[in-house]
C-alpha positions in Angstrom: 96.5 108.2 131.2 95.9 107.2 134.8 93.0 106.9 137.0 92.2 107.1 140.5 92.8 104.2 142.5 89.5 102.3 143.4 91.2 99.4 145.9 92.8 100.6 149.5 96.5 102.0 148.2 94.5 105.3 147.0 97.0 105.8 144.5 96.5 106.0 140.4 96.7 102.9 138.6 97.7 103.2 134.8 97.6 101.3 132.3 100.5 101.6 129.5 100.4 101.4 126.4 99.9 104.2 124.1 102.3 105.7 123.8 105.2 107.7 125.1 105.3 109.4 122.2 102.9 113.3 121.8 100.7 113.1 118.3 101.4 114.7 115.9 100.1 118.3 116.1 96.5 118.4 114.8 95.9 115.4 115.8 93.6 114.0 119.0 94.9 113.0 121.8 93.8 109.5 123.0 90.9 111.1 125.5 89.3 112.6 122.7 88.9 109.4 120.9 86.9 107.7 123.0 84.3 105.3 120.8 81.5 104.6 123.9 81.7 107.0 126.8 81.3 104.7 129.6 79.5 105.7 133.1 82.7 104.3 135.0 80.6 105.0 138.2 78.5 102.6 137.8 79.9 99.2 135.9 77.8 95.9 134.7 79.0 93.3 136.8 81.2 90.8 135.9 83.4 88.8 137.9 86.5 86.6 139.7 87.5 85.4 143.4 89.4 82.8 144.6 88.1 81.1 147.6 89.9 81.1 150.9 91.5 78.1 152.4 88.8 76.9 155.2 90.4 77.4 158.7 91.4 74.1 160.6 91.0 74.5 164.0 93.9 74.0 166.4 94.4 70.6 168.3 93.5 70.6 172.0 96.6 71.4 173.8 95.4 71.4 177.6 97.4 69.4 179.6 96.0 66.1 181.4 94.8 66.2 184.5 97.8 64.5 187.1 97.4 60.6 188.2 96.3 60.7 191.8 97.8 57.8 193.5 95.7 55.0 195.4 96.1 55.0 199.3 98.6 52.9 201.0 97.9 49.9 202.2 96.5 48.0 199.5 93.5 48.7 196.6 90.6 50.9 197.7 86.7 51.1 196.0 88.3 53.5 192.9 91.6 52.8 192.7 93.7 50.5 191.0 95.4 47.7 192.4 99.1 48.6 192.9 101.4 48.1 189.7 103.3 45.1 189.3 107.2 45.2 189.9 108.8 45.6 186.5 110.2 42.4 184.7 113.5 41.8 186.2 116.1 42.8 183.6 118.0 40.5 181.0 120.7 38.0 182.0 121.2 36.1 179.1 124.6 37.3 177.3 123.0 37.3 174.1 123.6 41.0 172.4 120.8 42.9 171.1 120.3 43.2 167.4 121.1 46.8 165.9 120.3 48.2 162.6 123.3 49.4 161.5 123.5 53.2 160.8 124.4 52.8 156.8 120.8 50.7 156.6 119.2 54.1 158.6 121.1 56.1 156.3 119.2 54.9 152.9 116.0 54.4 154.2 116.2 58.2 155.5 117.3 59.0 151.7 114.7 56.3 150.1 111.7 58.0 152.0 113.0 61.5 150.7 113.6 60.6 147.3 109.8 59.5 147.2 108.5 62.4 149.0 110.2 64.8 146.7 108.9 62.4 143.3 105.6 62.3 144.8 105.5 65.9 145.1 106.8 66.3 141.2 103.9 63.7 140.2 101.4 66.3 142.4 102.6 68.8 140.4 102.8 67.6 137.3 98.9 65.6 137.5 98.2 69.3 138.6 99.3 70.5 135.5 98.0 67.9 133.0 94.4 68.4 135.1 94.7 72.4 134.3 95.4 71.8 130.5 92.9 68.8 130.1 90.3 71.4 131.5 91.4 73.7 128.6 91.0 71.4 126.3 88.4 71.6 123.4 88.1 75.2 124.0 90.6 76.3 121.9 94.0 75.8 123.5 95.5 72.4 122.1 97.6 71.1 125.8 99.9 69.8 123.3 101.3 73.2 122.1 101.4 74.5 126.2 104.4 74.3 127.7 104.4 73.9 131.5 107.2 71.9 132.6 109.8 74.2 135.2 112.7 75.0 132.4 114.8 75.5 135.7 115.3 73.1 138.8 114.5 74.5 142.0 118.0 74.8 143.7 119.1 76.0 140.2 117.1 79.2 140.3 119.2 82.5 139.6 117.7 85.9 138.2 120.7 85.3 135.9 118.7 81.8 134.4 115.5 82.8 134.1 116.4 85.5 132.0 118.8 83.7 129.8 115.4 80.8 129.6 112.4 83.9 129.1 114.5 86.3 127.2 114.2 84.3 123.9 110.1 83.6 124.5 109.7 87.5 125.1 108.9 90.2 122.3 108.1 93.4 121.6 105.3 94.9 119.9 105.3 98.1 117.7 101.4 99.4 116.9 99.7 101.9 115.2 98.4 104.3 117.3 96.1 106.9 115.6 97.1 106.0 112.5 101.0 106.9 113.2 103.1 103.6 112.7 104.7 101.7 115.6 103.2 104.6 118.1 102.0 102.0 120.4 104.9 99.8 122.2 103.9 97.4 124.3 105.4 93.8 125.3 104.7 90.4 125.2 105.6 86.5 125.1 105.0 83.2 122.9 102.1 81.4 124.4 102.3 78.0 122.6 103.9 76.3 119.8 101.2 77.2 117.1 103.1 80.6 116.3 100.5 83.2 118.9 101.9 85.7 121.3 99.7 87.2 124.0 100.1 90.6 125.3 97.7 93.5 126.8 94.4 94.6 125.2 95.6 98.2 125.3 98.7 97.7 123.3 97.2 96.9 120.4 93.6 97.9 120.8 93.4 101.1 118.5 95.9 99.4 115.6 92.9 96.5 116.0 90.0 99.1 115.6 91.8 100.8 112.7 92.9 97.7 110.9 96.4 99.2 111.4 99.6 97.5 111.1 101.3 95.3 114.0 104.8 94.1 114.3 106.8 92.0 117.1 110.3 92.2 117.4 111.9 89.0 119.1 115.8 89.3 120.9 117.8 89.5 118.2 115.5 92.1 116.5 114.0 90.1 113.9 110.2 91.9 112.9 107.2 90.1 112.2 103.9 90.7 111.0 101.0 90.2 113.5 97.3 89.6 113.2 95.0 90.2 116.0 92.9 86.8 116.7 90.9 88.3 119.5 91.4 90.5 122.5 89.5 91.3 125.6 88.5 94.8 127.1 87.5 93.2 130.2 90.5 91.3 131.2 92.7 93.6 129.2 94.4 90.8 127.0 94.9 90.1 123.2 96.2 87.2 121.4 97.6 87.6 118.2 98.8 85.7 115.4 102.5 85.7 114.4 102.9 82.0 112.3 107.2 83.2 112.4 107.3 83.0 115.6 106.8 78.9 115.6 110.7 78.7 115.7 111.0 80.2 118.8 110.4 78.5 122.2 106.7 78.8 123.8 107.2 80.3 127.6 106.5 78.1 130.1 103.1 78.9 131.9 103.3 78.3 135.4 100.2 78.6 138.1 98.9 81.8 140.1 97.5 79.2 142.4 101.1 78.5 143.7 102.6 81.8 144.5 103.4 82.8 148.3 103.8 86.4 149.2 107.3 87.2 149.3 108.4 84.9 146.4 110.6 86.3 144.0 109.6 87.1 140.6 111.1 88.7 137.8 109.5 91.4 135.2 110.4 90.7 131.6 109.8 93.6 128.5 110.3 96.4 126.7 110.1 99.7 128.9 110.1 102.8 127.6 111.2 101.2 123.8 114.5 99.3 125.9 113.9 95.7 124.4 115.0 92.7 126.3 115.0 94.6 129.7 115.3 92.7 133.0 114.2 93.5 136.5 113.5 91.4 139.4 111.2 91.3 142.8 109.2 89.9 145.2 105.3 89.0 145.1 104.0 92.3 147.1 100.8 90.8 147.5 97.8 88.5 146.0 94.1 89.1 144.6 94.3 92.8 145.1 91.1 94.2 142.7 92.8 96.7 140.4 91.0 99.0 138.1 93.8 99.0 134.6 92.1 101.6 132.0 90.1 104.5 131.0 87.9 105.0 127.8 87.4 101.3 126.3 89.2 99.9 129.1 86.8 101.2 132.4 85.3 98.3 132.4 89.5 95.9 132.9 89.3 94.9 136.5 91.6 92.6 137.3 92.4 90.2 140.8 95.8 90.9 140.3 99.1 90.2 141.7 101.3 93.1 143.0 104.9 93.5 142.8 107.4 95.9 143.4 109.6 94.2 140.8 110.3 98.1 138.3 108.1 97.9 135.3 106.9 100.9 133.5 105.6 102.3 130.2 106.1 99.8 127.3 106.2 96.4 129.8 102.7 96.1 129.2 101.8 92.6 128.0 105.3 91.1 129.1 105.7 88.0 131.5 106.3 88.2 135.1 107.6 84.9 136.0 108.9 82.9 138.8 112.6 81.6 139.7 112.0 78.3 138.3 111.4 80.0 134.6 107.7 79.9 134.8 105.4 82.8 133.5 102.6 83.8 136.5 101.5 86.7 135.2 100.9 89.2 132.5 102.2 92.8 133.7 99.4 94.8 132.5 99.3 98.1 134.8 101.7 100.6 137.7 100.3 102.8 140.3 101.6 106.3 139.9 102.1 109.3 142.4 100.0 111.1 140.0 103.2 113.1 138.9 102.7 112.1 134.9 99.7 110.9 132.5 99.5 107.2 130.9 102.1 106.2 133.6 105.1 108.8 132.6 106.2 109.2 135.7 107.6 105.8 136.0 107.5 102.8 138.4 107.2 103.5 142.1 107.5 99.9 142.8 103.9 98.8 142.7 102.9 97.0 139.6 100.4 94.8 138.6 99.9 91.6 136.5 96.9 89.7 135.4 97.2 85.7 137.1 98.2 83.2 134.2 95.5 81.1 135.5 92.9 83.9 133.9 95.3 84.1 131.0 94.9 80.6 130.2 91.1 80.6 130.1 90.5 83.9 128.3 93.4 83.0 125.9 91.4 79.6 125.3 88.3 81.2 124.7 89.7 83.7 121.9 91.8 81.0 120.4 88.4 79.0 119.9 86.2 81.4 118.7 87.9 85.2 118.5 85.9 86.1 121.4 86.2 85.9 125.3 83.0 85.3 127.9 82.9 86.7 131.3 80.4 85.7 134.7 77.8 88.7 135.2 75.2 88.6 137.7 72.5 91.4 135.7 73.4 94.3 138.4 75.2 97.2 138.3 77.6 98.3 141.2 79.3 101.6 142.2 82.8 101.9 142.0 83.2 105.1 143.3 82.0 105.0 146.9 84.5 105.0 149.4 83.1 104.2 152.6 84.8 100.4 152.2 81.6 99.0 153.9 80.8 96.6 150.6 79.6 97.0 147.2 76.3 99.0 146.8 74.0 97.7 144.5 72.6 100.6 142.1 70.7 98.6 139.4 69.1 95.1 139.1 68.4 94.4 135.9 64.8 92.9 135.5 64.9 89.3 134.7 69.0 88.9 135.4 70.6 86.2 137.8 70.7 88.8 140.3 66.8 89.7 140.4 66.2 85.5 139.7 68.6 85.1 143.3 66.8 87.9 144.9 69.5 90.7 145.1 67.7 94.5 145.0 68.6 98.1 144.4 70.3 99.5 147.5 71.8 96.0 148.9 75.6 96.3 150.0 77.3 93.0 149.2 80.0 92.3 151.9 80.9 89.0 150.5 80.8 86.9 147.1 80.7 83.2 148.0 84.2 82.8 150.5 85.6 86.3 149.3 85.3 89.6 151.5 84.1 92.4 149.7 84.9 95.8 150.6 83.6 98.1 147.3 82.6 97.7 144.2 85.9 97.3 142.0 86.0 94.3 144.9 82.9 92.9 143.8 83.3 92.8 139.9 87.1 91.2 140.6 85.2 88.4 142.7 82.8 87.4 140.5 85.2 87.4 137.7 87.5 85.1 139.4 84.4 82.5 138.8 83.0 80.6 135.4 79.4 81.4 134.1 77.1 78.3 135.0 78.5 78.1 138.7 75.7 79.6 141.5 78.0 81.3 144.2 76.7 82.6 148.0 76.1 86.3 148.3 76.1 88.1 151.7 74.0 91.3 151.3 73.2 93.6 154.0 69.8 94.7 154.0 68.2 97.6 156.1 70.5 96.0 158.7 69.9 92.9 158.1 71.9 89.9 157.0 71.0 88.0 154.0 72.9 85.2 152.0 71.5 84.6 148.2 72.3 82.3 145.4 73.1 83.7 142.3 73.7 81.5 139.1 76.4 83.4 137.1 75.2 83.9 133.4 77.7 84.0 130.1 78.2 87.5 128.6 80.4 87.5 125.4 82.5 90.4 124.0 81.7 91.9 121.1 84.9 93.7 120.1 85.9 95.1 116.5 
């Protein structure tokens, strides 16, 4: 199943994961069982954005203006008396005291050694703050595991597979009541025996109250049980109490990534268990539309690679060099050559920031549910003029109509975050908390406005 592309690569995006497989004959296909037709035109707002680092202006370079020297013949009303002869120059035989060059030597290696532990501590504090945040909402920092398994200069492809390859599974769902139908991937999230993977992979085996299996790398099945999932970040945790013997991936930070950085895309594509592929980070926060039917309303900020994941990766980690998992592959763009992604990976993929992951996961592990930020609006994803996201609907009495937002308004920004459509909008708002108030710039008849919106909770209500 794909759908046309709603950020600026106009191309498909898909989401994967039922299945590769045709139904049975008699049987619908997956678009005829659709539970709520959805308006995908026009989308409740939710929302996510990360701000942008605040410019720092450049230092003032201009050169000084040259001395201008006093005229001869002694000190004139604005000049300086003439400068006095430099001291005559040493006579005594005594030598002058060196440091000698092993001395330089350590204190060169003493101050790196405490820049590069002061750096670890940064990270780690960084770390321990993300977790403790967590905390009391479900996810017990304990059970985490976000320590580098890999030392920087020890970083190889070959590694971090060796390190993720044991923390990865695969899933096997039922899929219109037709066992294992649905394949999908995914990876332990903590020591407490729960994987996470995509929403799509085991949303219609949840729905049914069908069966669910993982298989981990030596092909050892377990049952699974679905604690929660989210439609609108397009993620599922699941119960798997076997699974407690095997090693919890490490969870890195989205926060941290650089364009460019390599990454590596762990799963199960096309049924292949334990496959491996490796690339860079294409880009970061690119607003990506994942699904159709349940799914129209999965936007995620995403982070692009061109690292080859197709059909069945869905719900597996991408992670870094140092072993860490920064994302949660979860869709591909498609030349439109094949339905539900068929045609394969044209090296643009997409994964959902573990940063979200951690929150959402918390949320479901705490009470089976996930929240989301909406502002009471609703926005059209379908315009393509790229001049902001049009308002179509305020909802009477919402945030939005409370901040002063009105039917017709194009928002061009959401607090430090661009906007450029509607898809663009949701993923901004998204990337925030419920509770927080955040700037809007709205154009309006031509005019500039900036409202404050206080984001409200809205809570999933899935089967």
């Amino acid at each position: 199943m794909t759908q046309e592309p709603q950020d600026d690569q106009s191309r498909p995006i898909s989401r994967w994961a039922p299945p590769s497989d045709v139904p049975p004959a008699g049987q619908p296909s997956p678009d005829d069982l659709v539970d709520d037709e959805r308006d995908t035109a026009e989308v409740p707002l939710p929302g996510m954005p990360a701000p942008a680092a605040a410019s720092v202006p450049a230092a003032d370079t201009a050169p000084l203006p040259p001395m201008v020297p006093p005229p001869p013949g002694g000190s004139l009303p604005g000049f300086d008396a003439p400068p006095a002869p430099p001291p005559s120059p040493r006579t005594d035989s005594s030598p002058r005291r060196r440091v000698p060059g092993p001395i330089w030597a350590l204190a060169a290696a003493v101050a790196f050694l405490l820049g590069v532990l002061g750096g670890y501590a940064g990270g780690v504090l960084e770390d321990q703050d993300d977790m403790s945040s967590l905390a009391g909402g479900g996810l017990d920092p304990g059970s985490i595991e976000t320590d580098a398994p890999l030392e920087g200069d020890d970083a190889s492809i070959v590694k971090v597979a060796a390190t993720l390859l044991p923390s990865t599974v695969q899933i096997f769902a039922e899929y219109q009541g037709v066992e294992d139908a649905a394949t999908g991937s995914g990876f332990v999230f903590d020591r407490n025996g729960h994987v996470v993977t995509n929403n799509h992979v085991v949303a219609d085996a949840a729905k049914a109250k069908g069966s669910i299996e993982v298989v981990d790398h030596k092909g050892r099945r377990y049952k699974a049980d679905v604690v929660g999932r989210s439609a609108v970040y397009d993620l599922a945790v699941l119960d798997v109490p076997e699974v407690k013997e095997l090693e919890p991936a490490s969870l890195g930070s989205t926060s941290r990534l650089r364009i460019g950085e390599g990454v590596v895309a762990i799963g199960s594509p096309l049924g292949l268990s334990s496959t491996v592929t490796s690339g860079i980070v294409s880009a970061l926060q690119r607003p990506v539309s994942t699904g159709q039917t349940e799914d129209d309303t999965s936007y995620i900020n995403a982070v692009q690679t061109d690292a080859a994941i197709n059909p069945g990766n869905s719900g597996g980690p991408l992670v870094n060099l140092v072993g860490q998992v920064i994302g949660v592959n979860s869709a591909i763009a498609t030349a439109g050559g094949g339905e539900g992604g068929e045609s394969g990976s044209i090296g643009v993929g997409f994964a959902i920031p573990i940063d979200q992951v951690k929150v959402t996961a918390a949320q479901i592990l705490k009470t089976g549910k996930a929240t989301y930020p909406i502002v009471g609006a609703s926005v059209d994803v379908q315009a393509a003029d790229h001049n902001g996201a049009l308002i179509s609907v305020v909802e009477a009495g919402s945030p939005a109509a409370a901040g002063g937002l009105k039917d017709g308004d194009r928002v061009t920004k959401v607090g430090d975050v661009t906007v450029t459509d509607g898809i663009g909008m949701i993923v901004a708002i998204r990337a925030h908390q419920p509770g927080e108030t955040i700037e809007f710039t709205v154009m309006r008849n031509g005019a500039r406005h900036e409202l404050k919106i206080k984001l409200e909770a809205q809570t999933e209500n899935l089967a």
